[in-house]
PDB file as gemmi writes it, atoms N, CA and C in Angstrom:
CRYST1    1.000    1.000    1.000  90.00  90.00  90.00 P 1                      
ATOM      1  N   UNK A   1       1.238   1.912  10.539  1.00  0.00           N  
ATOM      2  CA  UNK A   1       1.006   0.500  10.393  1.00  0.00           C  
ATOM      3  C   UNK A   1       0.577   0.230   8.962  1.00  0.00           C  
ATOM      4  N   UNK A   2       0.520  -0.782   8.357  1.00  0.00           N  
ATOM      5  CA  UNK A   2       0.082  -1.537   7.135  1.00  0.00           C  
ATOM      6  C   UNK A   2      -0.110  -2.470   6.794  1.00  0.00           C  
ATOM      7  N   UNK A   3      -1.115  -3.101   5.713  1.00  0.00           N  
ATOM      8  CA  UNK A   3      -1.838  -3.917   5.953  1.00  0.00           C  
ATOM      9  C   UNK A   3      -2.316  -4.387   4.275  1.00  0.00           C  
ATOM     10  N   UNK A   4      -3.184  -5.383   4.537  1.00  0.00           N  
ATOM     11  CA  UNK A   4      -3.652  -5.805   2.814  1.00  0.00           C  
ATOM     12  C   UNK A   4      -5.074  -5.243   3.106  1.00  0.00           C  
ATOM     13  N   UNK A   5      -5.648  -4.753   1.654  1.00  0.00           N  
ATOM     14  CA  UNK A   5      -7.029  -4.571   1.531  1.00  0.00           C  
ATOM     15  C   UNK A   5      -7.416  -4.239   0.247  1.00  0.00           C  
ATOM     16  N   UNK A   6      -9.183  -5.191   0.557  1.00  0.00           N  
ATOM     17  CA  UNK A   6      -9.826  -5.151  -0.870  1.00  0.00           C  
ATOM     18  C   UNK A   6     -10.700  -4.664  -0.537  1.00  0.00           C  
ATOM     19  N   UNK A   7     -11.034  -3.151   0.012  1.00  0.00           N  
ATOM     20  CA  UNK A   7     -11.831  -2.677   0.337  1.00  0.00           C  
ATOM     21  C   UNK A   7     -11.952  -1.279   0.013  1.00  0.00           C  
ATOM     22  N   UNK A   8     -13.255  -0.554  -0.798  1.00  0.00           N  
ATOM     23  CA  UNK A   8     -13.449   0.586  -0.766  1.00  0.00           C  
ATOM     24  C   UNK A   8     -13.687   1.189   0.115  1.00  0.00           C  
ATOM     25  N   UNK A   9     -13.929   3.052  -0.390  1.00  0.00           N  
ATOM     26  CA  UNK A   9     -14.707   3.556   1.055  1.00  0.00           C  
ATOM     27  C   UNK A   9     -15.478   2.853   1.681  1.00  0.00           C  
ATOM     28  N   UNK A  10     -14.748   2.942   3.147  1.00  0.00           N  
ATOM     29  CA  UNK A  10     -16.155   2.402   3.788  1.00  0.00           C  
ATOM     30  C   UNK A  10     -15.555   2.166   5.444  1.00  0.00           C  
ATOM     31  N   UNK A  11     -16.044   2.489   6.110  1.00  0.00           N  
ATOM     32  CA  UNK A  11     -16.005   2.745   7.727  1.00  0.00           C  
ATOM     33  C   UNK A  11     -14.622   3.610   8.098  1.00  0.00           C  
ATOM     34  N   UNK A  12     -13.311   2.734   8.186  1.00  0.00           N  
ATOM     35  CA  UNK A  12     -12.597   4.156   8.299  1.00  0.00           C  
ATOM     36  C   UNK A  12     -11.403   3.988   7.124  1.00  0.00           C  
ATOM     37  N   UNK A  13     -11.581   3.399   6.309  1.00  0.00           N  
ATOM     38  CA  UNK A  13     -10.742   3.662   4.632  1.00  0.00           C  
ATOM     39  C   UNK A  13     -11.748   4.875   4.096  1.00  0.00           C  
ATOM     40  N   UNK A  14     -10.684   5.551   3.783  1.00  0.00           N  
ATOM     41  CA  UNK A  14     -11.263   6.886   3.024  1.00  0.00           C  
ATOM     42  C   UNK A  14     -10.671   6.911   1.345  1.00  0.00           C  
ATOM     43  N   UNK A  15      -9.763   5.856   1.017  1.00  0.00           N  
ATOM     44  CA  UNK A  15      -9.571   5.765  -0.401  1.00  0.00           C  
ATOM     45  C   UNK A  15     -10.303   4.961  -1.520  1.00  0.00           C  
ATOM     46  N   UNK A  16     -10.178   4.671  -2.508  1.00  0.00           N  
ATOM     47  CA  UNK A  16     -11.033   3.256  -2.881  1.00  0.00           C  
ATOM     48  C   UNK A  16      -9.741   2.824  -3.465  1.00  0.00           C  
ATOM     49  N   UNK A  17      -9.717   1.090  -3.644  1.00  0.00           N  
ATOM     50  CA  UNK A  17      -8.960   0.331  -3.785  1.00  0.00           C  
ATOM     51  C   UNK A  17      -8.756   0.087  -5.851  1.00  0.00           C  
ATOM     52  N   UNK A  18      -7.589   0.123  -5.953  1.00  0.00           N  
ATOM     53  CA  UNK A  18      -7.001  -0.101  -7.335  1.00  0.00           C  
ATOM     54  C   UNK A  18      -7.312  -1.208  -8.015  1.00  0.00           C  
ATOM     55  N   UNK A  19      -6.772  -2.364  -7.256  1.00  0.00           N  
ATOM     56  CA  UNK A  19      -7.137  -3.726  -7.587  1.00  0.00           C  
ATOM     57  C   UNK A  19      -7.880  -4.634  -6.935  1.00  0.00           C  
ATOM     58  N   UNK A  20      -7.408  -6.048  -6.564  1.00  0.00           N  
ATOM     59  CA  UNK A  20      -8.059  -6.643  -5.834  1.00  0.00           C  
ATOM     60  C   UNK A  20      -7.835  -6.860  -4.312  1.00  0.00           C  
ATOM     61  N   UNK A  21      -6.779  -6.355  -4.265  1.00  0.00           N  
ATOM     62  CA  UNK A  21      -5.981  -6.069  -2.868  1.00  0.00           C  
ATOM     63  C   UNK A  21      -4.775  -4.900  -2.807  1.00  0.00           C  
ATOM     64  N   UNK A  22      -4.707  -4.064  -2.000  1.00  0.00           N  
ATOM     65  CA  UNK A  22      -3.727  -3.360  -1.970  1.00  0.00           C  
ATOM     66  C   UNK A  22      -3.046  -3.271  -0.930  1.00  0.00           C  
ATOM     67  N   UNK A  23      -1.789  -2.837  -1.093  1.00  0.00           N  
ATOM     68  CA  UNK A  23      -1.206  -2.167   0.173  1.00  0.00           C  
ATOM     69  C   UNK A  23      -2.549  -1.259   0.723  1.00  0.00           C  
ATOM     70  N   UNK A  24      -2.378  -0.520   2.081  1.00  0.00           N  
ATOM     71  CA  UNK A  24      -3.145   0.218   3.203  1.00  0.00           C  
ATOM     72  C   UNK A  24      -2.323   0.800   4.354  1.00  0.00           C  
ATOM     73  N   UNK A  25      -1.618   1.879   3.838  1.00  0.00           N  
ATOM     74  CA  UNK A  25      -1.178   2.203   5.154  1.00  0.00           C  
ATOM     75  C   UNK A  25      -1.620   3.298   5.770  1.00  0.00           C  
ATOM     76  N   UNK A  26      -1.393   3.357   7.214  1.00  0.00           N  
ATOM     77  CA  UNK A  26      -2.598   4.237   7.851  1.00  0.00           C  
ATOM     78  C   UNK A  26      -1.679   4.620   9.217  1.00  0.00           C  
ATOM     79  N   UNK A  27      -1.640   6.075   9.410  1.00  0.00           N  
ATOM     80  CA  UNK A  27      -0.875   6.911  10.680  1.00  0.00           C  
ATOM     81  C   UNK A  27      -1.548   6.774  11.876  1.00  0.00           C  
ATOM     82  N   UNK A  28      -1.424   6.500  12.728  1.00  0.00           N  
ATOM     83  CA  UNK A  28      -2.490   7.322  14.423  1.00  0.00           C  
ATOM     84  C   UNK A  28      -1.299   7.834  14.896  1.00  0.00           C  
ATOM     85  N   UNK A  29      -2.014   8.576  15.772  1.00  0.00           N  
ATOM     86  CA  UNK A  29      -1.436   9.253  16.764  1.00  0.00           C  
ATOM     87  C   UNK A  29      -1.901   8.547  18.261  1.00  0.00           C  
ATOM     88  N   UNK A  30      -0.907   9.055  19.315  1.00  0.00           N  
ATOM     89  CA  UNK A  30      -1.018   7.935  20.324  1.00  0.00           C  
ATOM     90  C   UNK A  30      -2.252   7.456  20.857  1.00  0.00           C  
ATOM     91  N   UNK A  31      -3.352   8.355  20.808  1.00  0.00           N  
ATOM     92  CA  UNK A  31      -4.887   7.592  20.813  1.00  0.00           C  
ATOM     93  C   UNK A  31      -5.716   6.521  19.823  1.00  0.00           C  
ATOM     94  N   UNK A  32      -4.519   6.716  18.602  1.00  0.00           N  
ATOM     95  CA  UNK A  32      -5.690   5.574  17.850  1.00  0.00           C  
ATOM     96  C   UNK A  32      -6.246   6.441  16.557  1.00  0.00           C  
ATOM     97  N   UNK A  33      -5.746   7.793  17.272  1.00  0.00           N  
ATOM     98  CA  UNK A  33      -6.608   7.995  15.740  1.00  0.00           C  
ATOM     99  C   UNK A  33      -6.355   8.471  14.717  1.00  0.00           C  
ATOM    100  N   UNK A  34      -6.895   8.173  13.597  1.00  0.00           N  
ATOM    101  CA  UNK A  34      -6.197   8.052  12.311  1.00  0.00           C  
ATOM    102  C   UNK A  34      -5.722   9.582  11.726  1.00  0.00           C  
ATOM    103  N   UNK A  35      -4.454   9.585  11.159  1.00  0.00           N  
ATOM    104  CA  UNK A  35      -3.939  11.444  11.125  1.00  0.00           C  
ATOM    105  C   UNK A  35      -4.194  10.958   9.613  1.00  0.00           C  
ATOM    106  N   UNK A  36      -3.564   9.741   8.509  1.00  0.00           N  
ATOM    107  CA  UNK A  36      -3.346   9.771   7.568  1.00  0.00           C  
ATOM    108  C   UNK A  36      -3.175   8.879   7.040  1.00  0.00           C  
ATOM    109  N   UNK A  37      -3.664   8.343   5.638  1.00  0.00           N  
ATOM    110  CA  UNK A  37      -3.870   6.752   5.389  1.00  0.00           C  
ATOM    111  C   UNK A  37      -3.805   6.651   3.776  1.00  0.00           C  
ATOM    112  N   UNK A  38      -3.207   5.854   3.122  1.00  0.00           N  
ATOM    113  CA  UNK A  38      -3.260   5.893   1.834  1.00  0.00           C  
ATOM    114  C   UNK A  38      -2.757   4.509   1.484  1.00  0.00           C  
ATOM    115  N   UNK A  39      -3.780   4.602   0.326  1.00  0.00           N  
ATOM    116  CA  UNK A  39      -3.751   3.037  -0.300  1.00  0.00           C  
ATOM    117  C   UNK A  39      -3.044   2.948  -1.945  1.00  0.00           C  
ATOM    118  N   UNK A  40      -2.111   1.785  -1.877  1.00  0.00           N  
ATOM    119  CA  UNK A  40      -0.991   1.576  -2.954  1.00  0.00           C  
ATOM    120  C   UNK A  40      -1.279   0.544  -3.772  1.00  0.00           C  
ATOM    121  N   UNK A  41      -1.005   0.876  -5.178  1.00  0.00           N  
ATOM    122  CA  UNK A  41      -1.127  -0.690  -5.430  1.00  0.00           C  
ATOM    123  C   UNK A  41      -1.443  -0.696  -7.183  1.00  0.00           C  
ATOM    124  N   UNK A  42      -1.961  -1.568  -7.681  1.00  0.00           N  
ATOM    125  CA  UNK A  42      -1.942  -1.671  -8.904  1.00  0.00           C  
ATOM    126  C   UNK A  42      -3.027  -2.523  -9.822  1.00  0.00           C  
ATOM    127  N   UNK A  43      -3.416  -2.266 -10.802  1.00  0.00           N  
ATOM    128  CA  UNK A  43      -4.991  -3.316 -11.434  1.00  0.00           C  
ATOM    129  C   UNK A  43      -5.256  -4.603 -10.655  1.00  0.00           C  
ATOM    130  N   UNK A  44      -4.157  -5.536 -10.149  1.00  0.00           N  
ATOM    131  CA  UNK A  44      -4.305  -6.693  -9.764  1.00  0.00           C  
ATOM    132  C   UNK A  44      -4.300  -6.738  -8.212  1.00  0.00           C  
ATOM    133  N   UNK A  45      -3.300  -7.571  -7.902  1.00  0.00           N  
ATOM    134  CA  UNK A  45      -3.231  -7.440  -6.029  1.00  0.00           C  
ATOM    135  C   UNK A  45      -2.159  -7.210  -6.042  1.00  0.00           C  
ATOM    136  N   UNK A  46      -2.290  -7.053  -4.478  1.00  0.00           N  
ATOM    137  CA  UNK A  46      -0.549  -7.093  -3.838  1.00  0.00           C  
ATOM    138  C   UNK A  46      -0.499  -7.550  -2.514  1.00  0.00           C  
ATOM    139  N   UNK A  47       0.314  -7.747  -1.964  1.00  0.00           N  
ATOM    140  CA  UNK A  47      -0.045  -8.151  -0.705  1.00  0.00           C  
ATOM    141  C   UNK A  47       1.875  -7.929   0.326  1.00  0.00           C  
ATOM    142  N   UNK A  48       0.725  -7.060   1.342  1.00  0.00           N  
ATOM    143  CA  UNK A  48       1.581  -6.529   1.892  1.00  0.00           C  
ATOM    144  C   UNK A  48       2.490  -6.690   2.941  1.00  0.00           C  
ATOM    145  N   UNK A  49       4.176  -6.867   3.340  1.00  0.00           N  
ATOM    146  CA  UNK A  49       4.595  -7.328   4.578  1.00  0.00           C  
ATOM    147  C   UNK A  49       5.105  -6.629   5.523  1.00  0.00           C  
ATOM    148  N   UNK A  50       5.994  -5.703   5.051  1.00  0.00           N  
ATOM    149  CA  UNK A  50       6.267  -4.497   6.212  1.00  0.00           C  
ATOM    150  C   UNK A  50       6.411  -3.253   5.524  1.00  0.00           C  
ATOM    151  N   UNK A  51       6.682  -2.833   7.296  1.00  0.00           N  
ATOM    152  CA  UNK A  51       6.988  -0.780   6.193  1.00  0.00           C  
ATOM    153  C   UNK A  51       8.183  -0.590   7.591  1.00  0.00           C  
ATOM    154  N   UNK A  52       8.616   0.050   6.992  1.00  0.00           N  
ATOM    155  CA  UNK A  52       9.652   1.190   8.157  1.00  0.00           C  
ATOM    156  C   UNK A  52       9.740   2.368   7.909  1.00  0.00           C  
ATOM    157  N   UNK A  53       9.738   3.290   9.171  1.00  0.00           N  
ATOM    158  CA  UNK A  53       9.627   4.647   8.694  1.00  0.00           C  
ATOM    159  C   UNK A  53      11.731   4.968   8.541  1.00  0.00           C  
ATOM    160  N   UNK A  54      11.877   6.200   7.219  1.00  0.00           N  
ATOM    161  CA  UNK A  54      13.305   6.321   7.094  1.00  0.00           C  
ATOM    162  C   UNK A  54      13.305   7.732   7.589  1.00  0.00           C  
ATOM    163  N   UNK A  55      14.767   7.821   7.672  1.00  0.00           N  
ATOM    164  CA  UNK A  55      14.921   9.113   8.017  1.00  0.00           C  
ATOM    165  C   UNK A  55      14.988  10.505   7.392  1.00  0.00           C  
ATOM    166  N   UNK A  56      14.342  10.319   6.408  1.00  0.00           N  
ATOM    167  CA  UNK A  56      13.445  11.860   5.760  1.00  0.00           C  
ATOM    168  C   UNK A  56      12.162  11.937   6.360  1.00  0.00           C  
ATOM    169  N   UNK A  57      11.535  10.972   6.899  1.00  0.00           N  
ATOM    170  CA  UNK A  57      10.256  10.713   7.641  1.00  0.00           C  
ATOM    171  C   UNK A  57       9.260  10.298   6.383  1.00  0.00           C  
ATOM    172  N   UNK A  58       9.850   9.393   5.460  1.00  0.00           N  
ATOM    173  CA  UNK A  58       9.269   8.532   4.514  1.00  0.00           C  
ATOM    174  C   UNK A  58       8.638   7.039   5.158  1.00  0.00           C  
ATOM    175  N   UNK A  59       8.616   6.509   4.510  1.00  0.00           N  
ATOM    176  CA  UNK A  59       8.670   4.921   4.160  1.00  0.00           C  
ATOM    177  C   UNK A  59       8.813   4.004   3.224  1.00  0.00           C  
ATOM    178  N   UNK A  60       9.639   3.016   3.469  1.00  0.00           N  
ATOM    179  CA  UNK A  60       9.541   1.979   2.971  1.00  0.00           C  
ATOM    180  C   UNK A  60       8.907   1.039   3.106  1.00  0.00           C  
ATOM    181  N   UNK A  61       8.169   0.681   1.893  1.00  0.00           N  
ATOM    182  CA  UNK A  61       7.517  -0.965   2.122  1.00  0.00           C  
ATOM    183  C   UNK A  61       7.546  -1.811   1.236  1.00  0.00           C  
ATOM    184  N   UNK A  62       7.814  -3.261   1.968  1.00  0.00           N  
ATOM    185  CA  UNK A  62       8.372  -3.949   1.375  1.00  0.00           C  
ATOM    186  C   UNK A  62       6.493  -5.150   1.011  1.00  0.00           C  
ATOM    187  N   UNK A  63       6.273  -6.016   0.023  1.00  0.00           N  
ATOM    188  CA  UNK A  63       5.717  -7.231   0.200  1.00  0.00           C  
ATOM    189  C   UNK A  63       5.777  -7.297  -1.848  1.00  0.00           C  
ATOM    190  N   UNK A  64       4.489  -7.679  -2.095  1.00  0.00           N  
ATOM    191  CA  UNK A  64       4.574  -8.650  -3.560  1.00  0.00           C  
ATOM    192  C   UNK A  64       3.634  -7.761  -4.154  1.00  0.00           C  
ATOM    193  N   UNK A  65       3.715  -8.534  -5.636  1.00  0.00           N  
ATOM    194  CA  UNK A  65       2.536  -7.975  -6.439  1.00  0.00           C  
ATOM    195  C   UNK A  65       2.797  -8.488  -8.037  1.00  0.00           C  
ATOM    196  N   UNK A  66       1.159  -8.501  -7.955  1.00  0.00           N  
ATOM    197  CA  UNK A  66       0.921  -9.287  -9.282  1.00  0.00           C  
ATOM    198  C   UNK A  66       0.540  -8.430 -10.747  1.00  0.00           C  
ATOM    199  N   UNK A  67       0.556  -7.268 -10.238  1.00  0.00           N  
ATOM    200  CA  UNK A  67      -0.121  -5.984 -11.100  1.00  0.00           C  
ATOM    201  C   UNK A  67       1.134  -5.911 -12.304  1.00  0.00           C  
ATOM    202  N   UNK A  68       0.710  -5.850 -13.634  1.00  0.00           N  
ATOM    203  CA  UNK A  68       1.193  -4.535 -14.265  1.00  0.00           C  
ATOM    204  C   UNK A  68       1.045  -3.173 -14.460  1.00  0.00           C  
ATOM    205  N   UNK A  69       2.122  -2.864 -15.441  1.00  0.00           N  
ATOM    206  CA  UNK A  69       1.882  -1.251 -14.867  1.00  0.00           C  
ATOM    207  C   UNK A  69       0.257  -1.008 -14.994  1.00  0.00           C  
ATOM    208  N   UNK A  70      -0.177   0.020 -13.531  1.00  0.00           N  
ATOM    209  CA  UNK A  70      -1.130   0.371 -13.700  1.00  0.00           C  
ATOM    210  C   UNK A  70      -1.791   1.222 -12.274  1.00  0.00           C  
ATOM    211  N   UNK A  71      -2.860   2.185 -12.116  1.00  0.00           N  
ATOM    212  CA  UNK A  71      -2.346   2.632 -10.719  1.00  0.00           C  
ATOM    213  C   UNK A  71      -0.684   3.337 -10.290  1.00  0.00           C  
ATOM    214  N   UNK A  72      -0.205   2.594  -9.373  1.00  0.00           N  
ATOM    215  CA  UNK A  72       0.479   3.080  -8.810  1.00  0.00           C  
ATOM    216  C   UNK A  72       1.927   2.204  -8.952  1.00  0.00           C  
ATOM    217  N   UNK A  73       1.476   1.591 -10.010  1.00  0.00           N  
ATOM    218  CA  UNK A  73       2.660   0.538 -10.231  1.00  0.00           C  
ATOM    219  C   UNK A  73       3.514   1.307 -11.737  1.00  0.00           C  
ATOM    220  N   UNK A  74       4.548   1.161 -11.379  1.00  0.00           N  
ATOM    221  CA  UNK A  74       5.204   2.122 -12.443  1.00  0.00           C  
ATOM    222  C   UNK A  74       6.103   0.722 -13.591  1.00  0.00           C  
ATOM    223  N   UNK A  75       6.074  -0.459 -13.273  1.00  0.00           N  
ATOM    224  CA  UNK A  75       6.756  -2.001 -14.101  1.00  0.00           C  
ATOM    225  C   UNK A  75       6.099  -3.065 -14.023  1.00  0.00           C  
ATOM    226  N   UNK A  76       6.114  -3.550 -15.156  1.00  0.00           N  
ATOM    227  CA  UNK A  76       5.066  -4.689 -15.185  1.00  0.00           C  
ATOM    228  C   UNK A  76       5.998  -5.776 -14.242  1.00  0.00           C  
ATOM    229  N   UNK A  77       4.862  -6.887 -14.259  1.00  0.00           N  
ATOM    230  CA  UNK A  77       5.315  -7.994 -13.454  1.00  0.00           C  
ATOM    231  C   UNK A  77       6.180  -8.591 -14.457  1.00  0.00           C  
ATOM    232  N   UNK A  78       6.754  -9.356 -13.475  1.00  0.00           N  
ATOM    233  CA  UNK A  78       8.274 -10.147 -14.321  1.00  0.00           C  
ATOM    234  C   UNK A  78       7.660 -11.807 -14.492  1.00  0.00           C  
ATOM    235  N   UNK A  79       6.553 -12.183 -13.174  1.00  0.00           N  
ATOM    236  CA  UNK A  79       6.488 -13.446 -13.398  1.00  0.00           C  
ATOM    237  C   UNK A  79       5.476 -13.630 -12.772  1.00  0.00           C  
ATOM    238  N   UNK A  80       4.960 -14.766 -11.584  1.00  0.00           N  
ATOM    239  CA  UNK A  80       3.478 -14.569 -10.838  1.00  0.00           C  
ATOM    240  C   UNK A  80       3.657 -13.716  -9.643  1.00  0.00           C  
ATOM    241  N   UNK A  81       4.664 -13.793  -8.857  1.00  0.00           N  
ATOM    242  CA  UNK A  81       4.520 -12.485  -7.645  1.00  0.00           C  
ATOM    243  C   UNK A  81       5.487 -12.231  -7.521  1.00  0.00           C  
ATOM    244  N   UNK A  82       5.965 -11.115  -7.946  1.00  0.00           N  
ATOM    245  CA  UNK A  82       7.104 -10.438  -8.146  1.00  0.00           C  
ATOM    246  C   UNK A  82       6.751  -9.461  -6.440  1.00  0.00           C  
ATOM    247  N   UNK A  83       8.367  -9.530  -5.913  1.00  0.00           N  
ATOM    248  CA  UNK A  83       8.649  -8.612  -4.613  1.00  0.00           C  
ATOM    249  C   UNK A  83       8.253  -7.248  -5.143  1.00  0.00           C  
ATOM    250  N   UNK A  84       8.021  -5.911  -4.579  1.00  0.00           N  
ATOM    251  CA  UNK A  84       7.656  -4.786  -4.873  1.00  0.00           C  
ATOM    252  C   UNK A  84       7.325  -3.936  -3.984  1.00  0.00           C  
ATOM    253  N   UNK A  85       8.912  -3.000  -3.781  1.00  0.00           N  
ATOM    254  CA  UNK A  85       9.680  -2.318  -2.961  1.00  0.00           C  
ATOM    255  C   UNK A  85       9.277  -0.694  -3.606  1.00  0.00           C  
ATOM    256  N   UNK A  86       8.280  -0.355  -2.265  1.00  0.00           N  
ATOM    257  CA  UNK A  86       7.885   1.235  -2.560  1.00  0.00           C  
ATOM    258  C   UNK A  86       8.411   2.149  -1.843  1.00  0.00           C  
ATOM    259  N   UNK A  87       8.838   3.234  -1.704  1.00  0.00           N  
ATOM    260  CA  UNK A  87       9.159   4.268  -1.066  1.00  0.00           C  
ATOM    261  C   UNK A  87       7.781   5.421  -1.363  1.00  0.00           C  
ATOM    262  N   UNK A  88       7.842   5.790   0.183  1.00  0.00           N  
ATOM    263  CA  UNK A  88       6.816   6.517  -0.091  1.00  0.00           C  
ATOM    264  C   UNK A  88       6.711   7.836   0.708  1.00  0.00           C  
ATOM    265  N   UNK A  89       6.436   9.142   0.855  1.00  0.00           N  
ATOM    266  CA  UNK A  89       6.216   9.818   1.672  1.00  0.00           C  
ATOM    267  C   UNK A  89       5.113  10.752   1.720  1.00  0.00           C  
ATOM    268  N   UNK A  90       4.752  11.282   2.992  1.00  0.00           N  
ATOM    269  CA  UNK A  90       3.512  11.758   3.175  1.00  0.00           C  
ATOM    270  C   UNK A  90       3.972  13.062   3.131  1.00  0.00           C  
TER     271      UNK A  90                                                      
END                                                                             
């Protein structure tokens, strides 16, 4: 699942946050509980809309972002919220 957050460590985020919001994505297993979680993103915000898992057992996720390069952002912004399409795998 995934999600927006401006949140450091703290209850069950185990990363600290880049900017002012980041991507958050986070694994369970069929009880709920968390296998694996990592947070994306860049000096500014981003804000996040979906993910799909692909068939290397990656992901894609798709939502916005206002960051230049910085963190985990590899291109500056083009304008105020530029789309910003990550592939990612665990």
């Amino acid at each position: 699942m995934g999600g927006r957050s401006n949140s450091n460590i703290s209850g069950n985020k185990t990363e600290i946050n880049l900017g002012a919001y980041d991507y958050w994505i986070v694994k369970t297993d069929s009880i709920g509980s968390i296998q694996w979680q990592n947070t994306i993103g860049g000096g500014l915000s981003e804000a996040f809309n979906s993910i799909q898992q692909t068939k290397d057992g990656g992901y894609i996720l798709g939502g916005y972002s206002l960051s230049n390069v910085s963190g985990d952002k590899a291109e500056n912004s083009n304008s105020n919220w530029d789309y910003w399409i990550v592939k990612w795998i665990h």
